[in-house]
C-alpha positions as CSV (number, residue, x, y, z in Angstrom):
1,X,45.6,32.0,17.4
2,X,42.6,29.3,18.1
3,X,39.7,30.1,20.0
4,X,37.6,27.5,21.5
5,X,34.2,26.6,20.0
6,X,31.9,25.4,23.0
7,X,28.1,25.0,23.0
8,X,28.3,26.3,26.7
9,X,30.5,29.7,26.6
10,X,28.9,30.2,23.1
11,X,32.1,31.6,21.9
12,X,32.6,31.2,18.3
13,X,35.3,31.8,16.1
14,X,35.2,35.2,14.0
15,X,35.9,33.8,11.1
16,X,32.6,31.5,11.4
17,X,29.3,32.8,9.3
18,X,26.5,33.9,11.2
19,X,24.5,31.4,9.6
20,X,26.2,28.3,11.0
21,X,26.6,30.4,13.9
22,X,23.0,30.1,14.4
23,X,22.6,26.5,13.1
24,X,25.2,25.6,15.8
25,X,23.4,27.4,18.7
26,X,20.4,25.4,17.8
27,X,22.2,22.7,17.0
28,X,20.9,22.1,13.6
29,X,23.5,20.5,10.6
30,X,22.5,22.8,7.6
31,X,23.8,19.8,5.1
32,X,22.2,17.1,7.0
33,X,18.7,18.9,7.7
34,X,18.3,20.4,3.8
35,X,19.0,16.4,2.7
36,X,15.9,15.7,4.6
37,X,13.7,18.1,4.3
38,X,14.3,17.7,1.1
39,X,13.6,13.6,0.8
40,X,10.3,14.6,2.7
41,X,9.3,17.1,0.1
42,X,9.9,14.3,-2.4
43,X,7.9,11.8,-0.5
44,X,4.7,13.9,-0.3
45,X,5.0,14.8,-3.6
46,X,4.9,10.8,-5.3
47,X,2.5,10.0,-2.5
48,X,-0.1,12.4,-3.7
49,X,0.5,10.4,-6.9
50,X,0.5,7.1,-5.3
51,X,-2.6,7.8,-3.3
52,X,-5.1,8.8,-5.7
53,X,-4.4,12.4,-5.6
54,X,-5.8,12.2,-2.0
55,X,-4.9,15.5,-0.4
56,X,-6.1,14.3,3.1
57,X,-3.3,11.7,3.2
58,X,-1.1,14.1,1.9
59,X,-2.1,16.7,5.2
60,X,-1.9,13.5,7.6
61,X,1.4,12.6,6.0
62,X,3.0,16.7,6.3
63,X,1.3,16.5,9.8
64,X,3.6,13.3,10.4
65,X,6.6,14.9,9.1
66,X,6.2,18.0,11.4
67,X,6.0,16.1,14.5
68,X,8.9,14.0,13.1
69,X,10.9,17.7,12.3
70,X,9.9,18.6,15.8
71,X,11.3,15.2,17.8
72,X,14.3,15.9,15.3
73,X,15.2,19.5,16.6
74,X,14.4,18.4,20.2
75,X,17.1,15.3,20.0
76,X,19.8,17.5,19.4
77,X,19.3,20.2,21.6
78,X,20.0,17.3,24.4
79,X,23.9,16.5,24.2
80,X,25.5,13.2,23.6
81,X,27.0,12.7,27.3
82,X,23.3,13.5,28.8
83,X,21.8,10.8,26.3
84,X,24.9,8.7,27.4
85,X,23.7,9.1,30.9
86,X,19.6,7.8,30.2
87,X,20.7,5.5,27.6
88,X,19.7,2.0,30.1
89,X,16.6,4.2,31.2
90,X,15.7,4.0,27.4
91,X,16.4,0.6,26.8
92,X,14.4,-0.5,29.5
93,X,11.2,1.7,29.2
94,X,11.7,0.1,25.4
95,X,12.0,-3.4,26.5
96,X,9.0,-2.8,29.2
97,X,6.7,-1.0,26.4
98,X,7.4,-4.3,24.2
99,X,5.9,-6.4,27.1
100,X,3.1,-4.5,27.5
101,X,2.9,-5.2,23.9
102,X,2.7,-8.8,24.5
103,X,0.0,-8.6,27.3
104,X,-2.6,-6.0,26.2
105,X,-1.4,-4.9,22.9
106,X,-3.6,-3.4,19.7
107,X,-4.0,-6.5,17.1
108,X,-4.4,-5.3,13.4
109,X,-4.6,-7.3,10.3
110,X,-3.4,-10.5,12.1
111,X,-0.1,-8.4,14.3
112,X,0.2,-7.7,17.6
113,X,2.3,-5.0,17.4
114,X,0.2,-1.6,18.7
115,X,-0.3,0.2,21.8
116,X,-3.4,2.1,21.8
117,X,-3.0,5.0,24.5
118,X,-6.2,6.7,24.0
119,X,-4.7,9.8,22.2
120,X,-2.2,8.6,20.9
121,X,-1.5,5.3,18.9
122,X,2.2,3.8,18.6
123,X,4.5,0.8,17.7
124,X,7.1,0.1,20.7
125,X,9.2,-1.6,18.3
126,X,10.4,1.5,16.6
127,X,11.7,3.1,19.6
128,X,14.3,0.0,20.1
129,X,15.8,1.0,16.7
130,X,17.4,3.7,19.0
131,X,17.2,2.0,21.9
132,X,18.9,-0.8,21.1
133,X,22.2,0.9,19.0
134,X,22.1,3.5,22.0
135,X,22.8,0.4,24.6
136,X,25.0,-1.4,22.5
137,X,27.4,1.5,22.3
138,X,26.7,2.5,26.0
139,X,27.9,-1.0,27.1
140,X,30.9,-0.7,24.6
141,X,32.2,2.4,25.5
142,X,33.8,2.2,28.9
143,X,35.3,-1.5,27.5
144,X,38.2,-2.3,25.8
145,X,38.4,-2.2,21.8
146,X,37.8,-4.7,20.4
147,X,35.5,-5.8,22.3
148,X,36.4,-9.4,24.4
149,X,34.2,-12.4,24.0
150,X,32.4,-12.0,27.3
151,X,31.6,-8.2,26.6
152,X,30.3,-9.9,23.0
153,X,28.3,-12.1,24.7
154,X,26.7,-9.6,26.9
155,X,26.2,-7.5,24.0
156,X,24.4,-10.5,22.1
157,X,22.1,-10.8,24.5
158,X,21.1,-7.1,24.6
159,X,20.5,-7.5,20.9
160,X,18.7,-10.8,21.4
161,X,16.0,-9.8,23.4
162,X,14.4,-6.9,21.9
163,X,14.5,-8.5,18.8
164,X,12.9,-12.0,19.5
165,X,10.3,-9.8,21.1
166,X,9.4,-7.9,17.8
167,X,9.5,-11.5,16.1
168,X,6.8,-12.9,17.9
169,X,4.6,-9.9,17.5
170,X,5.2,-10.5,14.3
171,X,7.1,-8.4,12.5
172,X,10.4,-9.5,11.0
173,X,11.0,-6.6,8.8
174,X,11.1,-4.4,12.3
175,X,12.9,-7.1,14.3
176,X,15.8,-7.1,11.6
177,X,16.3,-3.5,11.3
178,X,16.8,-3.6,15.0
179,X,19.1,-6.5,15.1
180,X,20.7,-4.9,12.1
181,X,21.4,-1.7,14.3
182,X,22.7,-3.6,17.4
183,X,25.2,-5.7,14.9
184,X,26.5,-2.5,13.1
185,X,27.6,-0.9,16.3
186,X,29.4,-4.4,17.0
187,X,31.1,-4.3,13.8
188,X,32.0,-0.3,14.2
189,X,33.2,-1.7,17.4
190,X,36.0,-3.8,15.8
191,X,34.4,-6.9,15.9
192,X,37.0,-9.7,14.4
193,X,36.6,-10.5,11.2
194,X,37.0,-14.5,12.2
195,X,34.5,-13.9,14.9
196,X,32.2,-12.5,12.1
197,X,32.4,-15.5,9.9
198,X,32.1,-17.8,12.4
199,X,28.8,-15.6,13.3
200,X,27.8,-16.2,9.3
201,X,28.9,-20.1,9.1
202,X,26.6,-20.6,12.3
203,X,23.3,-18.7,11.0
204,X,23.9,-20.6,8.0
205,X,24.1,-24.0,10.5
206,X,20.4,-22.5,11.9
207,X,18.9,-21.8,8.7
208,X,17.0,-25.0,8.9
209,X,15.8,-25.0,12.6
210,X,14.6,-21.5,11.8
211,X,12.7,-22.4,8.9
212,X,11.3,-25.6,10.3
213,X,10.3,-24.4,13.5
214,X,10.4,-20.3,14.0
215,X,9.4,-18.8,10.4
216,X,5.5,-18.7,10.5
217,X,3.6,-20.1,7.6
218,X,3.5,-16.8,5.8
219,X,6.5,-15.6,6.3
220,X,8.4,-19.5,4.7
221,X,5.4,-18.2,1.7
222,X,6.9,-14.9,1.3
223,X,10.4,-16.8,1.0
224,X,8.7,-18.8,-1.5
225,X,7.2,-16.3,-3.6
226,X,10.7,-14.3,-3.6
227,X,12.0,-17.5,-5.2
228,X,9.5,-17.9,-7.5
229,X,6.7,-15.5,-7.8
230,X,5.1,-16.6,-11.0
231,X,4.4,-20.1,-9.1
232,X,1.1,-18.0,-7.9
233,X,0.6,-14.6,-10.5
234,X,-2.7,-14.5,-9.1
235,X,-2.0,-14.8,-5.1
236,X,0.7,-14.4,-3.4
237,X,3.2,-13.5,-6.0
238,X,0.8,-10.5,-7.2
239,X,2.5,-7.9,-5.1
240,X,6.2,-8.5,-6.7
241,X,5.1,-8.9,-10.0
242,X,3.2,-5.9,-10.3
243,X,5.9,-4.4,-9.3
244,X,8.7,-5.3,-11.5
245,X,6.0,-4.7,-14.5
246,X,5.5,-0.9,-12.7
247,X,9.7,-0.7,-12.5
248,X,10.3,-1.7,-15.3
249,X,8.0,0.0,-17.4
250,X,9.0,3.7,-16.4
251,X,12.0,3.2,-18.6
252,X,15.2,5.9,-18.5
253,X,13.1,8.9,-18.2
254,X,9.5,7.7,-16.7
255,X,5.9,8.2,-17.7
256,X,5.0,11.5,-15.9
257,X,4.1,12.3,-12.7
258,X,0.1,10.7,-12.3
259,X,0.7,9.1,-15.2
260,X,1.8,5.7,-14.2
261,X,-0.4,3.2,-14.8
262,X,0.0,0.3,-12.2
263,X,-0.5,2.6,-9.9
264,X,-3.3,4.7,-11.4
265,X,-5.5,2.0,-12.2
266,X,-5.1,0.3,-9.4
267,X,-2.9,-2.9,-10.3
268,X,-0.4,-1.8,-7.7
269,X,-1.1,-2.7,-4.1
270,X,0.1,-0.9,-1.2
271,X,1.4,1.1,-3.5
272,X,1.5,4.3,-0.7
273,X,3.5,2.3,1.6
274,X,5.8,-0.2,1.4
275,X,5.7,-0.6,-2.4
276,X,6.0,3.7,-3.3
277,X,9.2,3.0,-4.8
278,X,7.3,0.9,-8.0
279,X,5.1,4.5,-8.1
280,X,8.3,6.8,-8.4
281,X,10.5,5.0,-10.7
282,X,7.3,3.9,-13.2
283,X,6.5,8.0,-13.3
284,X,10.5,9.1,-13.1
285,X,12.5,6.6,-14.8
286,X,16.1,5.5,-14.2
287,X,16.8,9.0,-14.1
288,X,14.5,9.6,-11.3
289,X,15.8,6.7,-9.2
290,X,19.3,7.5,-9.2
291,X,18.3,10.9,-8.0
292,X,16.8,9.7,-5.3
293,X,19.9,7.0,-4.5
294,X,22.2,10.3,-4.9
295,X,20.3,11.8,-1.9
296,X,19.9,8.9,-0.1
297,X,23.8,8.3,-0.2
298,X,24.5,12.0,1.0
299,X,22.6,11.9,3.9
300,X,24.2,8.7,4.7
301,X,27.9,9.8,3.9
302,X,27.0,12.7,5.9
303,X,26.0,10.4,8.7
304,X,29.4,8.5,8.7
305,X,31.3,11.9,8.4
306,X,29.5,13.2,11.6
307,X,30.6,9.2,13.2
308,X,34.3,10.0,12.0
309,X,34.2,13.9,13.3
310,X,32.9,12.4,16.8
311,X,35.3,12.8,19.9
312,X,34.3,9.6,21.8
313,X,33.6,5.7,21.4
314,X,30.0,6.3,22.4
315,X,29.5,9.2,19.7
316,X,31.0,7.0,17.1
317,X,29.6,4.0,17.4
318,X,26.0,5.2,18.1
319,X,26.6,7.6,14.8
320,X,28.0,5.3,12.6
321,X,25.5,2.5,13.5
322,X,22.1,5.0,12.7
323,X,23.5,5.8,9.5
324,X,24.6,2.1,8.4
325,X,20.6,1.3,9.5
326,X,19.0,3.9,7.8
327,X,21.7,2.5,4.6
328,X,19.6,-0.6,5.1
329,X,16.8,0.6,5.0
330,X,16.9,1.7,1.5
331,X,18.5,-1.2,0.6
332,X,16.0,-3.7,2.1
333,X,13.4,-1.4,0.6
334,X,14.1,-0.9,-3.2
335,X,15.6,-4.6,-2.9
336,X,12.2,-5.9,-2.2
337,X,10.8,-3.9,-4.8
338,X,12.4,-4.9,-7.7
339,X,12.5,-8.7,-6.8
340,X,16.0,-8.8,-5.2
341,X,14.7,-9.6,-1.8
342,X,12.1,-11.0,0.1
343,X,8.9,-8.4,0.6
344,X,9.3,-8.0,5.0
345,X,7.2,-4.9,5.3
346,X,9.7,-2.5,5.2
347,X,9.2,1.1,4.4
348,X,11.1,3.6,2.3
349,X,12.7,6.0,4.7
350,X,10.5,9.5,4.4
351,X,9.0,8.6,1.1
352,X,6.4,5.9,2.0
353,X,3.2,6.2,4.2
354,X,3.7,6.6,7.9
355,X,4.0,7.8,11.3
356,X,5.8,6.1,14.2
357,X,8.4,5.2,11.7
358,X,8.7,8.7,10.4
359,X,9.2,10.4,13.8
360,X,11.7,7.3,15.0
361,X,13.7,8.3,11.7
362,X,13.7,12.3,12.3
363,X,14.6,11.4,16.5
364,X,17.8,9.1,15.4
365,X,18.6,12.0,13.2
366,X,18.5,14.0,15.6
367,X,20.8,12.0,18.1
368,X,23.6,12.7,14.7
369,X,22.9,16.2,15.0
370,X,23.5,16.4,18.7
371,X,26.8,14.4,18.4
372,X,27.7,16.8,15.5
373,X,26.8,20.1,16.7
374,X,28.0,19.5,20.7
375,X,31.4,19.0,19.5
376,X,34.3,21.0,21.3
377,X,36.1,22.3,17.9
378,X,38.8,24.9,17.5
379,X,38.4,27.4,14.8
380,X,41.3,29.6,13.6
C-alpha cells in the first residue's frame, strides 16, 4: 500500500521518522541545512583568525549568518508554484532597485553599487542572482524543450540587462555570477551544444572590442597582473603574490590555527574577505583544503539531487542552476586565490566577510529547500 506524502493533508507515511517528519513540516533538508551550518561554523572560526582575533567582527559576522539562517527558513516555507507565480514581480522590483542604483546610489571606494535605506544598507545586485535564474526558468517552463531560437533570444536579453547594469556600477565579479546563473539554467534547459559553441567562438570574436572599449582601466590591470604579477611585486601584483607565498606555505598539514604568518603580520591584504582562502589553507594545509572542497561538493551534489528529485521544468531548472552558481563561486574564488584566475572581487561562499551576499546565499538555499521539501512523494 502507498500513502500520499502532501505538505497540505500533512499525511506522512508510517514508516517515516519523526525527525524528518518534523524537518518536512518545516520544510527544512536535514543533509542540506547541517552542510551549511556547518561551512558557517568554519567560516567564523578562520575569520577570527584572519581578523586579528577581532571578536566584534566575529559577532557582526554570526549576526549576518542568523539573518541569512532566518531568510533561509522563510524561503522554503513558501512553495515553488507560489514563487513560480511572483517570479516577474521579483525580476522587476530587481531590475527597478538596480536603476535606483544608477540614479541615487551609495558610492564607496570608487563603486556605485549601494543603496543606503536609512536602517538598512544593501547591494541590489545580489538579489538578481535569484532573480535572474528565477526568470530564466519562469520563461522556459511553459516552452518547449529545447528551447527555440526566438525563446533564446528573449531569454538573452533577460540575462543581458541585469547584467550590463551591475557592469557599469562596476562590479564584474557580481555581474558574472549573475550572467553565470541565467546561462546555467539555459544550458539545464538543453541548450544545443552547436548553439553553445557558436556562443564561445563569438565572445571569443568580442574579446577585443571588450577590452578596447568596455573593460575599465583597472579591470584590463587586473588581467594584466593575472598574467604577470611579478611585473609590479610592489603594486598591483602584491595581492596575488602574497597569496600564493601564504598557500603555498601551509604545506600538507598547515601551520596552526593563528599561526600563519602572512596573515598574522599583516602581509596579507583583505585577507577577511575575498582573500580568506590564503588564511585557511596557510594555518590547515592541503589537508585542510580538501576538507573544505569535500563539503563544498556535498552541498552542491546535494543541490543537483534536489534539481533531479524535482517534479517540474521550473523546479529543475531554477535548482540545478543555484547549485551550478554557488559551484562557481568556489571555483572563481579559490581560482583567484592561488593565481589560476583573475582577482574580480569574489567571495568565498559562507567563509569570507559579509552580509548582503551571505543572506542572498542562505535565501537561494532556501528556494532548494522549498522545491525539495514541497514535493508530492509516495512512501511505502
Amino acid at each position: 500500500m502507498k500513502v500520499r506524502l502532501d505538505e497540505k493533508s500533512g499525511h506522512y507515511g508510517s514508516g517515516m521518522p519523526a525527525l524528518d517528519r518534523l524537518l518536512w513540516r518545516i520544510h527544512m533538508d536535514l543533509p542540506l541545512m547541517l552542510a551549511l551550518v556547518l561551512l558557517s561554523a568554519v567560516g567564523l572560526f578562520i575569520l577570527y583568525s584572519a581578523s586579528g582575533e577581532n571578536i566584534q567582527t566575529l559577532y557582526r559576522q554570526a549576526t549576518r549568518i542568523g539573518l541569512g539562517l532566518t531568510a533561509m527558513f522563510f524561503m522554503a516555507q513558501i512553495s515553488p508554484q507560489s514563487w513560480k507565480r511572483w517570479t516577474p514581480r521579483v525580476y522587476i522590483t530587481g531590475i527597478i532597485l538596480l536603476v535606483a542604483v544608477i540614479i541615487f546610489g551609495d558610492t564607496s571606494k570608487g563603486a556605485q553599487r549601494w543603496l543606503d535605506l536609512g536602517l538598512i544598507k544593501f547591494q541590489p545586485s545580489e538579489l538578481m542572482k535569484l532573480a535572474l535564474p528565477m526568470m530564466v526558468a519562469w520563461f522556459l517552463s511553459e516552452k518547449p524543450l529545447p528551447p527555440r531560437m526566438r525563446n533564446l533570444l528573449v531569454c538573452t536579453v533577460i540575462i543581458i540587462v541585469p547584467v550590463v547594469m551591475v557592469a557599469k556600477q562596476p562590479d564584474l565579479g557580481t555581474s558574472l555570477l549573475i550572467a553565470a546563473a541565467g546561462l546555467f539554467t539555459l544550458y539545464l534547459a538543453g541548450l544545443n551544444l552547436r548553439l553553445l559553441m557558436a556562443s564561445l567562438v563569438g565572445a571569443g570574436v568580442m574579446a577585443y572590442p571588450v577590452w578596447e572599449y568596455v573593460l575599465r582601466d583597472y579591470q584590463k590591470q587586473r588581467i594584466m597582473t593575472f598574467l604577470n604579477p611579478e611585473n609590479d611585486p610592489l603594486g598591483s601584483g602584491y595581492h596575488i603574490i602574497q597569496s600564493k607565498i601564504a598557500v603555498g606555505s601551509g604545506g600538507v598539514y598547515g601551520k596552526g590555527w593563528l599561526n600563519g604568518t602572512q596573515s598574522q603580520l599583516d602581509f596579507l591584504p583583505e585577507r577577511n574577505t575575498d582573500f580568506i582562502f590564503a588564511v585557511f589553507t596557510e594555518e590547515f594545509g592541503f589537508i585542510g583544503a580538501i576538507l573544505l572542497f569535500t563539503l563544498y561538493l556535498f552541498v552542491i551534489l546535494r543541490g543537483l539531487y534536489i534539481a533531479v528529485q524535482a517534479q517540474d521544468t521550473y523546479s529543475r531548472l531554477l535548482a540545478g542552476s543555484l547549485s551550478l552558481t554557488f559551484f562557481v563561486y568556489v571555483f572563481v574564488n579559490t581560482g583567484m586565490v592561488i593565481g589560476l584566475l583573475p582577482v574580480v572581487g569574489v567571495p568565498l561562499p559562507l567563509v569570507s566577510y559579509g552580509g548582503t551576499s551571505i543572506v542572498t546565499l542562505m535565501a537561494s538555499f532556501g528556494l532548494l529547500m522549498s522545491i525539495h521539501t514541497h514535493r508530492k512523494l509516495l512512501s511505502p
